[in-house]
N, C-alpha and C positions, 0 to 999 in steps of 0.2 A: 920352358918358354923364357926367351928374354924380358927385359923390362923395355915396354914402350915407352917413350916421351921424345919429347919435340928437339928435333935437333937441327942440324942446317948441313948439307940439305934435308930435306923431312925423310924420314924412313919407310920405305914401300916393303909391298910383297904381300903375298898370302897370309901370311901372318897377321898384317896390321888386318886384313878384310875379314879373316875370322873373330879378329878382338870387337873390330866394327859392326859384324854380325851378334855378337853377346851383347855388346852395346846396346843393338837394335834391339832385341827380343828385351831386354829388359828397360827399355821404354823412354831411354834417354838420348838415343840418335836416332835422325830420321832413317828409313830404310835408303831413301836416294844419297843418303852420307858415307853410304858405304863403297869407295873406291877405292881402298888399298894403298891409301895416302894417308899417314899417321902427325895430320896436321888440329890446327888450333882448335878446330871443330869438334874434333874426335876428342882431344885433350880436354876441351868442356865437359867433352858427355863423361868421359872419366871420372872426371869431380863432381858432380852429378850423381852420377852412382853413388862414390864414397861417402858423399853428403847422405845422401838418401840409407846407406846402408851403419850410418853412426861411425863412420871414420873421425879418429880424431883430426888428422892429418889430409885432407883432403885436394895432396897434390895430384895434378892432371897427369900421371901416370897411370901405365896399367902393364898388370901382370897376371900370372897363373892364380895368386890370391885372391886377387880381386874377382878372378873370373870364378874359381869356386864360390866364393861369395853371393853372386848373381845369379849363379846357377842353380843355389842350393845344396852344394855338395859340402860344403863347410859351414854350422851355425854359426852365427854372429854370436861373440862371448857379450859376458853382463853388461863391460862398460858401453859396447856398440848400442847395444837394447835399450841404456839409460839416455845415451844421447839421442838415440833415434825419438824417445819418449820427450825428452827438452824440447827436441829442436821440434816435434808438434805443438808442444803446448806455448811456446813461446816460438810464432812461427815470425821471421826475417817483416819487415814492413815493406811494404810493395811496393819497390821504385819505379817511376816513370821510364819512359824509354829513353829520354833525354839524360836521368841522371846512371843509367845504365850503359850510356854509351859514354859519358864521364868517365863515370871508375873504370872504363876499358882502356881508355887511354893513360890516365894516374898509374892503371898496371903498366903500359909503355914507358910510362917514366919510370916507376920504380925499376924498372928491367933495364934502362939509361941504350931502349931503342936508338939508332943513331946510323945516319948515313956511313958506310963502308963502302969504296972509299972517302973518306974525307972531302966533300966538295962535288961530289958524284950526283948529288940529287934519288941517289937508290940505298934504303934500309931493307937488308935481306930478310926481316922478318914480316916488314911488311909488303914485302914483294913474294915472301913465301904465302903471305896469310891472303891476297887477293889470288892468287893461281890458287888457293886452297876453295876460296870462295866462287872458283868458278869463273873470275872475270875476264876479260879479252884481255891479249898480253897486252896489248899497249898500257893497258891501266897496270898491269901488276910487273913488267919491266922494268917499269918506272923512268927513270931520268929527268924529271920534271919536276917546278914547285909542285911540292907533293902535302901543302897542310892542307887543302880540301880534299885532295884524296885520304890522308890519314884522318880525319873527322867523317869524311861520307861510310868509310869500312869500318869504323866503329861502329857506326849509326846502322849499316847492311848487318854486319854479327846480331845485332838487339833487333833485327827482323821488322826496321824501319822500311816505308812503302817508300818517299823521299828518296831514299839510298837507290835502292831498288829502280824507281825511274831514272833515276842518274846515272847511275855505274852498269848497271844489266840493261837497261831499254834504250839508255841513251835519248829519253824525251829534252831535259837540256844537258850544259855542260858543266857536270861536277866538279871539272878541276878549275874553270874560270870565275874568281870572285865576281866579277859586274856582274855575269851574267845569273849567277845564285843571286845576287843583291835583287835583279829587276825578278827574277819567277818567282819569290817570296813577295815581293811587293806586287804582284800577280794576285799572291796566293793560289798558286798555280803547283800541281806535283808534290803536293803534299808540304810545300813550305810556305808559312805568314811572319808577316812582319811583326812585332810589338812592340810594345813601349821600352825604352828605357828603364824605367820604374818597375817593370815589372820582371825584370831580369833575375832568375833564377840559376840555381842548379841545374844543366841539361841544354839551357838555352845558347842558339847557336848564336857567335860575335862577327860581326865582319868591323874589320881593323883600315882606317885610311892613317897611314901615318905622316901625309903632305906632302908625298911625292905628286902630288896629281891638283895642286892647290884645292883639296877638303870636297874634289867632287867625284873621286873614285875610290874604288875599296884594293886595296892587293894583300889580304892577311888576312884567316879566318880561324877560332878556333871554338871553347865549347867554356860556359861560365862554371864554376864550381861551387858559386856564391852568389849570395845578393849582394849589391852593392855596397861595401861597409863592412860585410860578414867574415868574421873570422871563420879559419878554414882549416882545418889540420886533414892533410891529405903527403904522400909521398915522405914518411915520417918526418915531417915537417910542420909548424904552424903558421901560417900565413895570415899575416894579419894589414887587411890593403886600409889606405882612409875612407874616408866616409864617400869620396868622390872616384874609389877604386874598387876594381871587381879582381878576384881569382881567376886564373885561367887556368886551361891545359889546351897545349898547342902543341900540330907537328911544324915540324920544319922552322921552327925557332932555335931559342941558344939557353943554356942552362944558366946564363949570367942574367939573374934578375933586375935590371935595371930599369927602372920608372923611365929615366930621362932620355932611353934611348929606344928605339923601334926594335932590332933585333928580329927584324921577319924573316929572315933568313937563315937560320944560325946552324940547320942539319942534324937538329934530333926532335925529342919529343920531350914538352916540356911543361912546368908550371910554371908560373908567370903572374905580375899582376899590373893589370892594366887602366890606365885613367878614363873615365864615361869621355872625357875630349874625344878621345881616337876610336871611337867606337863611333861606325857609321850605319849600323842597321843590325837589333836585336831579331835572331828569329826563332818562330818555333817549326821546330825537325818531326814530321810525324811519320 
């Protein structure tokens, strides 16, 4: 068996749908995930497994080891039995879904996701990971300001219902900021507004940067911090002022610049941004 992992285009066949099927039986892919597509999904349940089975190394491959592994045809040696025993006793603290669709995107940056071509408005990985998700092409084609689509497919992965009515039902429209601004101040679809103050890890931003003299939003991305809060994410330390928040943002520029907007820039990004240009905190459930 070769070794599965994520490539571009994603790897099909038989193959990937029986790795999918061991997946399934051992309890970390849904049974409907299994279509012979060896994308981001599949690559989860992988690290899943290995987590679970005391990998030290728990890259979202998979191979014939793994699959004896799951199967039971091969024991797990001492060290796996000791981590499997760690990682019970000192089990992970339970993030919210907000700061789970955070560290999904931090991974986009660490990975320095990024429009191909250049000026395109389309990131093949995330135009491979919405057709992985099932979405209508027009959403996973792409061509379009694409940072509420890369926040709403974060927020879809971590099994957000918000996401879900937006990108799969189409109750509003996920890729246009006004219109997320007004269905949170709805509180409608699974999205509310909140304070400023109360701006955490996970919570969604929407950005007016005065193109629209300070009465509309065009830039949305996800806080990684409370205001003030130092931040080390993307082996980086980020340390914004007391009247600045951490982001990660798609469709921005990797050039950190306070004094400039940058909503556009074509990739995926950390960023840190001033409470001024923030026009409406939300929460994503």
């Amino acid at each position: 068996m070769k070794i599965l992992r994520l490539t571009s285009p994603l790897t099909e066949g038989t193959g990937v749908a029986l790795a999918q099927q061991h997946l399934a039986k051992y309890g970390v892919l849904a049974k409907t995930a299994v279509d012979g597509i060896y994308g981001p999904v599949t690559a989860n349940a992988a690290k899943r497994a290995k987590y679970l089975l005391g990998y030290a190394d728990t890259a979202g491959t998979y191979d014939a080891t793994l699959q004896a592994y799951m199967g039971g045809k091969t024991p797990p040696t001492v060290a796996m039995r000791a981590r499997v025993a760690a990682r019970k006793r000192k089990p992970k603290p339970s993030l919210t879904l907000g700061e789970r669709a955070a560290d999904r995107m931090v991974g986009w940056y660490n990975a320095r996701w990024s429009e191909k071509p250049a000026g395109s408005n389309i990131v093949p990985q995330l135009s491979m990971l919405g057709k992985d998700l099932k979405l209508a092409a027009y959403y996973y084609q792409m061509g379009y300001a694409w940072c509420a689509y890369a926040m709403f497919v974060a927020f879809l992965c971590e099994g957000s219902t918000a996401a879900k009515y937006g990108l799969r039902e189409g109750k509003f429209n996920a890729l246009y900021t006004p219109e997320i601004r007004a269905v949170a101040e709805r509180g409608a679809y699974g999205l509310a507004t909140q304070s400023k103050t109360t701006i955490s890890k996970g919570t969604a931003l929407l950005f007016d940067f005065g193109g629209s003299n300070g009465t509309e939003v065009d830039h949305i991305g996800i806080a990684l911090g409370k205001p003030g809060q130092v931040v080390k994410a993307g082996g980086k330390t980020w340390r914004p002022g007391k009247n600045s928040v951490v982001t990660v943002e798609g469709n921005t520029s990797y050039d950190d610049d306070l004094g400039a907007s940058q909503a556009n820039g074509g990739c995926v990004a950390i960023r840190t941004r001033s409470l001024t240009v923030i026009r409406a905190a939300i929460r994503v459930q």
